[in-house]
C-alpha positions, 0 to 999 in steps of 0.5 A: 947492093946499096953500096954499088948502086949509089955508092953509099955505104953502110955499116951491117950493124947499122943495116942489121939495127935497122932490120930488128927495128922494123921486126919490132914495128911489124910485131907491134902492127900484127898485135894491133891488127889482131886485136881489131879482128878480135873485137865484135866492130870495125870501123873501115875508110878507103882514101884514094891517092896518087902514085907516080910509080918507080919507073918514072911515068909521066903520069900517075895511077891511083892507089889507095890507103885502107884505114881500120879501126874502132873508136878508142882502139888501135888504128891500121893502115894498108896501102894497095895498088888496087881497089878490088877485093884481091886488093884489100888485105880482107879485113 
């Protein structure tokens, strides 16, 4: 499909190199969270930030990036479209 697209190609070990690599990443990041759900004190901090969205809208919307943590432990992040509870992955 990338190939069709944009006319670029990629080799499938490449694509399949990069596909382990971002199931290491997620494995690491799911560790981290459930350590921070496993410690009795997190810390949480909601930014705001501006999205111009894929469709090409002139104008953009908030979204807006979650960061959890506690003092010398691992730090997540989550980016969401909204702010609402169903939002948030509910930390």
């Amino acid at each position: 499909m990338l190939e069709r697209e944009t006319g670029i190609e990629i080799g499938r070990a490449t694509l399949d190199g990069w596909v382990m690599t971002v199931g290491q990443l997620l494995i690491r990041s799911l560790a981290m969270r459930s350590e921070l759900l496993g410690g009795g004190y997190i810390q949480a901090d909601e930014t705001p930030v501006d999205v111009q969205m894929h469709d090409r809208r002139e104008r953009t919307i908030k979204a807006y990036l979650w960061q959890y943590g506690r003092p010398g432990g691992s730090v997540v992040f989550e980016f969401q479209l909204g702010r609402g509870a169903r939002g948030r992955s509910g930390f």
